[in-house]
C-alpha positions as CSV (number, residue, x, y, z in Angstrom):
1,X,0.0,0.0,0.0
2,X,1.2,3.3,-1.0
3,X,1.4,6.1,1.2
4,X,1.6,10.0,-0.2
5,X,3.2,12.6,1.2
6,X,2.6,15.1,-1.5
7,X,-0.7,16.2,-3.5
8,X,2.3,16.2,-6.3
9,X,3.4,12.4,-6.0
10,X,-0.6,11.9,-5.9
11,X,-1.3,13.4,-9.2
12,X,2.0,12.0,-10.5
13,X,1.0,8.6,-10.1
14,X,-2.4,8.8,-11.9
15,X,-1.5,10.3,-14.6
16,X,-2.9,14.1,-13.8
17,X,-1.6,17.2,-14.2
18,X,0.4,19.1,-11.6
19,X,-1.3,20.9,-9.3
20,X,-1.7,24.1,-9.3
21,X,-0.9,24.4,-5.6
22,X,1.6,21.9,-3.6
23,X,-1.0,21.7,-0.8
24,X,-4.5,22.0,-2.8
25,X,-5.6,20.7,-6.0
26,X,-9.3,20.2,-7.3
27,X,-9.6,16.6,-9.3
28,X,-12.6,16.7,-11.9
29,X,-13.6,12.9,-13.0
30,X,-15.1,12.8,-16.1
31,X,-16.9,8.8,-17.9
32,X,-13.9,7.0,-15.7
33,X,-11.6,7.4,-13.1
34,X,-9.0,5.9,-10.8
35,X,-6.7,6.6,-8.2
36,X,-4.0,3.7,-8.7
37,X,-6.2,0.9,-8.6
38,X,-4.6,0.0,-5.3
39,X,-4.7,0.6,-1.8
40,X,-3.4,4.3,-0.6
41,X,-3.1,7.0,1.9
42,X,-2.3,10.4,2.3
43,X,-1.3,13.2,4.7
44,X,-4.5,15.2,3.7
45,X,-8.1,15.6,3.6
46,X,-10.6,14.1,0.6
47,X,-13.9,15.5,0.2
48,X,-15.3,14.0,-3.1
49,X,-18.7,13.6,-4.9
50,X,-19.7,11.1,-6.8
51,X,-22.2,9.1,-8.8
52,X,-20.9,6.1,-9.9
53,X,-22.3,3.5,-12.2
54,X,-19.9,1.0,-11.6
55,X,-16.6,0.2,-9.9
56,X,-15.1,-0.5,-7.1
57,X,-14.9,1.6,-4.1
58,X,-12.9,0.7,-0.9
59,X,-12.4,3.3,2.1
60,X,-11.9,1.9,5.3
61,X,-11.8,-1.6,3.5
62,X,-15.4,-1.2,3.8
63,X,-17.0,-1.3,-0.3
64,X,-19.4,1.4,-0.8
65,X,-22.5,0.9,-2.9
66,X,-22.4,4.5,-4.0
67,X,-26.1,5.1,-6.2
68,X,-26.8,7.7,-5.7
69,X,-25.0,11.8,-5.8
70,X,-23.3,11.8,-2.5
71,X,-20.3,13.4,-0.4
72,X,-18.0,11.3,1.2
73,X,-15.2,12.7,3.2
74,X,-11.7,11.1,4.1
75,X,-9.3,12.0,6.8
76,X,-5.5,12.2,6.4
77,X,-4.2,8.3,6.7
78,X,-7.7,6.5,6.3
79,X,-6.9,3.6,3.4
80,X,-8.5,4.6,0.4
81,X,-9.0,2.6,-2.8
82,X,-10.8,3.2,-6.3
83,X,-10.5,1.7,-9.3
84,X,-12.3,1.0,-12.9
85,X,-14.7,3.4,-12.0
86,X,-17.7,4.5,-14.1
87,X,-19.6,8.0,-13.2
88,X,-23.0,8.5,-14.2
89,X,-22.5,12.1,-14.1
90,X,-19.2,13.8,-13.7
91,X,-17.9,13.9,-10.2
92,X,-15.0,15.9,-8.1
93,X,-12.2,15.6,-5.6
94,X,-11.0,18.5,-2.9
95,X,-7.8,17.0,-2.2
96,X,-6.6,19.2,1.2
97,X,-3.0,18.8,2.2
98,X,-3.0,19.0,6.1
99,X,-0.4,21.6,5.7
100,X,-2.7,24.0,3.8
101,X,-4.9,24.0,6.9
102,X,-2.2,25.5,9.2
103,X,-3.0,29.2,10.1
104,X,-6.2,29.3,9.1
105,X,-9.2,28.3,11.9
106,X,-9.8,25.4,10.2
107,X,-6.6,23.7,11.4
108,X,-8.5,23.0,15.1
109,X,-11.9,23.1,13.6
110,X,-12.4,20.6,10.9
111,X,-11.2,18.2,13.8
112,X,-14.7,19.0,14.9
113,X,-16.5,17.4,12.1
114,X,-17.3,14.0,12.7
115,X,-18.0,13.2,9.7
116,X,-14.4,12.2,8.4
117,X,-15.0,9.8,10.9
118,X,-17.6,8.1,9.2
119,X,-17.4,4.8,7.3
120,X,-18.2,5.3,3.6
121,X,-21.0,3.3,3.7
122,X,-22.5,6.2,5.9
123,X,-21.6,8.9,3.2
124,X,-24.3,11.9,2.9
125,X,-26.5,11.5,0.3
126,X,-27.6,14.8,-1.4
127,X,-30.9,16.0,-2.5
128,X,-31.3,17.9,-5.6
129,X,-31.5,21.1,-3.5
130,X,-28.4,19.8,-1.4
131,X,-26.7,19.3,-4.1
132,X,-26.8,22.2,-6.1
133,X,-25.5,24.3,-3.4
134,X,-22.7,22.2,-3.2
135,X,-21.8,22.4,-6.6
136,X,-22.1,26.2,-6.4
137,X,-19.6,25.8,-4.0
138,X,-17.3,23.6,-5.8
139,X,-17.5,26.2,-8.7
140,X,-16.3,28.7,-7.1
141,X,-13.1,26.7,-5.2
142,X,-12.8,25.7,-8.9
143,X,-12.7,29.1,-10.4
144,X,-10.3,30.9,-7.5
145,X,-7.9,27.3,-7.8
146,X,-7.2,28.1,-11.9
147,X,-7.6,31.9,-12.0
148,X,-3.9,33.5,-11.3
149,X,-3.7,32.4,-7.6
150,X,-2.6,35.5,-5.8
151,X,-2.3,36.4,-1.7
152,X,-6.0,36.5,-1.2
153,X,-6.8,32.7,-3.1
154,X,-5.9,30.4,-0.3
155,X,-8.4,32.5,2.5
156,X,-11.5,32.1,-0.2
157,X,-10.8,28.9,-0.9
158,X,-10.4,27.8,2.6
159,X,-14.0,30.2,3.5
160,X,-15.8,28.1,0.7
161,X,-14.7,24.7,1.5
162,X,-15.7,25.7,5.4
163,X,-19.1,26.4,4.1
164,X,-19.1,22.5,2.3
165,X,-18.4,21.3,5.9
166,X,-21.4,23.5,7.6
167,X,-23.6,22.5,4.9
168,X,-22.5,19.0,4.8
169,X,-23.4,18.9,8.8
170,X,-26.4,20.5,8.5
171,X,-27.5,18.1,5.8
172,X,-26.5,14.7,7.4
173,X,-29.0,16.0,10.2
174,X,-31.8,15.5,7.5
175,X,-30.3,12.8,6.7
176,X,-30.5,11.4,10.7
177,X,-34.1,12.5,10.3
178,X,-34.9,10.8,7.4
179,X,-32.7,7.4,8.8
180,X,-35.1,7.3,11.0
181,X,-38.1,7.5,9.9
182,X,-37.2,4.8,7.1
183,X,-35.2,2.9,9.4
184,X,-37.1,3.1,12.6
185,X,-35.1,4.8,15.7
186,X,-31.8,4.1,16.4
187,X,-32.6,4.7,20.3
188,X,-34.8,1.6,20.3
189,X,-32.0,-0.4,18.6
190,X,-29.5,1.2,21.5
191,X,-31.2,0.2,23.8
192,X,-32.0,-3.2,22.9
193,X,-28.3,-3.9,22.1
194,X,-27.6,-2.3,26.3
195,X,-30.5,-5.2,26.8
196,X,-28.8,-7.7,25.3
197,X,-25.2,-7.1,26.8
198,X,-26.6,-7.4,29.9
199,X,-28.9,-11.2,29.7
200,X,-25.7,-12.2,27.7
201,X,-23.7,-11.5,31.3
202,X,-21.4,-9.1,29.5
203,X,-21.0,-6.8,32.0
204,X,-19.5,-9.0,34.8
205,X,-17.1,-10.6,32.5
206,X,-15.8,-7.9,29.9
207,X,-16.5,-4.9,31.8
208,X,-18.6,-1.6,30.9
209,X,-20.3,-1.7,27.8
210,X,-18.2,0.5,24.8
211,X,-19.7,2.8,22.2
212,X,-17.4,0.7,19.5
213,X,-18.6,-2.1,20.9
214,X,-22.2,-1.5,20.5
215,X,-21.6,0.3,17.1
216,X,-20.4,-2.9,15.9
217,X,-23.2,-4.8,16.7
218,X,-25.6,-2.3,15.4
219,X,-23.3,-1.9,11.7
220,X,-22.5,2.1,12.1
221,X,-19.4,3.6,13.1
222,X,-18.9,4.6,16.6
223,X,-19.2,8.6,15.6
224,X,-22.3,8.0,13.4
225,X,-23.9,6.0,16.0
226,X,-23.0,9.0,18.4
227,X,-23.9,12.0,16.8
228,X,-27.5,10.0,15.2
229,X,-28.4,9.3,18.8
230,X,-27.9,12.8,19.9
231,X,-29.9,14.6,16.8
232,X,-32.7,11.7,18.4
233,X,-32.3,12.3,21.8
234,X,-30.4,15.2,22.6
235,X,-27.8,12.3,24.3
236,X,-24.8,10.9,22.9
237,X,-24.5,7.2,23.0
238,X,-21.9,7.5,26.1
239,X,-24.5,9.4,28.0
240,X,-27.3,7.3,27.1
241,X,-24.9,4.1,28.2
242,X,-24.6,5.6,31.8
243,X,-28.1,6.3,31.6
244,X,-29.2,3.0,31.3
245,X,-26.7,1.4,33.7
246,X,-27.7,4.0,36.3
247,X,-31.5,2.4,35.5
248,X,-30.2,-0.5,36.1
249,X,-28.4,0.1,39.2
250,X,-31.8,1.9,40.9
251,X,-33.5,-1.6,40.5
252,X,-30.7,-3.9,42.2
253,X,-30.2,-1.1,45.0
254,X,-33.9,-1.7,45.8
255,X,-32.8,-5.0,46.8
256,X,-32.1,-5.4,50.4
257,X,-29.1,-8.5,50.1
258,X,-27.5,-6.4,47.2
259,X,-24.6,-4.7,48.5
260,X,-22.8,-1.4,46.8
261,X,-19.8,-3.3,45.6
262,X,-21.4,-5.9,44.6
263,X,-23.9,-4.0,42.1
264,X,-21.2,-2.0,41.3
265,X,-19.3,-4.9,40.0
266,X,-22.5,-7.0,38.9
267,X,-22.8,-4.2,36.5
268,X,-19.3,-3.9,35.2
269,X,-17.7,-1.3,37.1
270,X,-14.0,-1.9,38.1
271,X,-14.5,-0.3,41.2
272,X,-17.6,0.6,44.0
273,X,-16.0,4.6,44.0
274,X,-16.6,5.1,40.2
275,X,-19.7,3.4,40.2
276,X,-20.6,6.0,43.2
277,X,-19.7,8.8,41.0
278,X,-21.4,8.3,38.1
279,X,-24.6,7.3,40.5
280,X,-24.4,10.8,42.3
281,X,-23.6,13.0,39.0
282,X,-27.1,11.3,37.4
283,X,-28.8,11.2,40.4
284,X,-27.6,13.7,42.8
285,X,-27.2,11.4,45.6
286,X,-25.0,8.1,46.9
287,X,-26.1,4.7,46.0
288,X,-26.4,4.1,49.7
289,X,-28.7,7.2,50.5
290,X,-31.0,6.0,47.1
291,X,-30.8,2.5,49.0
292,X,-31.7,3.5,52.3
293,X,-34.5,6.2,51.1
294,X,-35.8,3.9,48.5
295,X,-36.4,0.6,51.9
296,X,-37.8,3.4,54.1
């Protein structure tokens, strides 16, 4: 697998021109395109659209059924692959040297999209609307990137592909909408996953429940799963796991032979003190005062 350190080396290797910036370059694909036909990495940002009729598409090794007009996004070092592709319509690449970032606020903020943290398969999917605007956008990155770059081209560039990312957030949260109504909630799912780890006696023998761990058994990514749950409940999935342990812990302290330490541990905690933590921050009070209140 081939790692790039350069956008230069990038281009090189497929067969495109140089860019017209070391650090940013704008990739159109036209009836085909490819990006090696092998594995690959980089040391920058991908945020591509696409409508591909056929091909293959790996990110993450994960293929991507990729139907319909959609934005994927790919962080510096996630393993990439594309090849013998086929586009319905012509698609794009923003190729974003991590370097081209520095200065700018976008160095500490794009961290903040959680998106490039997503697996392809959960790429946005556009609606005409959607999609227009982003085009727009991509038209003008396009225009500033091959007209006579001068002082001023790098902070419009950088302000346009900002606005992608806003957009792109404020889309997948239709797109969590819509997920659910399709799909059913993902709460319900959550929670009967939390169920599950529980009856299966999880908790006493591999410890406190994870978010990757209950990701993977409900096929999202850890970050998807995350951010879907808290555009449905206002929680994110770590919240919603103390939650329900908490739930859990009421019922057994209602139990007069149950002991602190051994609920604590009965539900996974390593130790009585963190479990009496996280009972008084979501409670406001000790497991023993709940215990003793709750017999009187």
């Amino acid at each position: 697998m081939k790692h790039y350190k350069t956008l230069t080396d990038l281009h090189s290797d497929n067969g495109w021109s140089a860019p017209e910036s070391p650090l940013f370059s704008v990739i159109g694909c036209l009836s085909e395109c490819t990006l090696g036909n092998r594995e690959f990495t980089t040391d920058g940002y991908i945020i591509a659209f696409k409508k591909i009729k056929s091909g293959v598409f790996m990110y993450g090794r994960t293929p991507y059924d990729h139907n319909n007009g959609s934005l994927f996004f790919a962080k510096p070092r996630q393993i990439i692959e594309m090849k013998d592709l086929h586009f319905e319509e012509n698609g794009y690449m923003l190729l974003i040297h991590e370097d081209y970032l520095k200065g700018h606020e976008l160095f500490s903020t794009i961290e903040q999209y959680s998106f490039f943290d997503y697996e392809v398969t959960e790429a946005l999917h556009l609606s005409p609307k959607e999609e227009q605007i982003i085009l727009e956008l991509k038209d003008k990155i396009q225009k500033e990137y091959f007209n006579n770059p001068d002082e001023y081209s790098r902070e419009i560039i950088l302000s346009h592909i900002s606005s992608i990312l806003k957009y792109a957030q404020r889309f997948y949260k239709r797109q969590f909408v819509d997920h659910s109504q399709i799909k059913g909630k993902m709460i319900s799912k959550f929670n009967a996953a939390l169920k599950n780890y529980i009856n299966e006696g999880q908790l006493e023998h591999n410890g406190l429940p994870t978010v990757a761990q209950l990701a993977e058994q409900l096929f999202v990514s850890p970050r998807y799963l995350s951010d879907l749950l808290k555009q449905e409940t206002g929680k994110t999935a770590m919240e919603l796991i103390h939650i329900f342990l908490i739930s859990e812990a009421k019922n057994l302290l209602r139990l007069k032979e149950k002991r602190i330490t051994e609920i604590a541990f009965q539900l996974g905690f390593e130790n009585a003190s963190y479990f009496t933590r996280l009972f008084k921050k979501q409670t406001g009070m000790k497991p023993m005062e709940f215990k003793n209140m709750s017999l009187n």
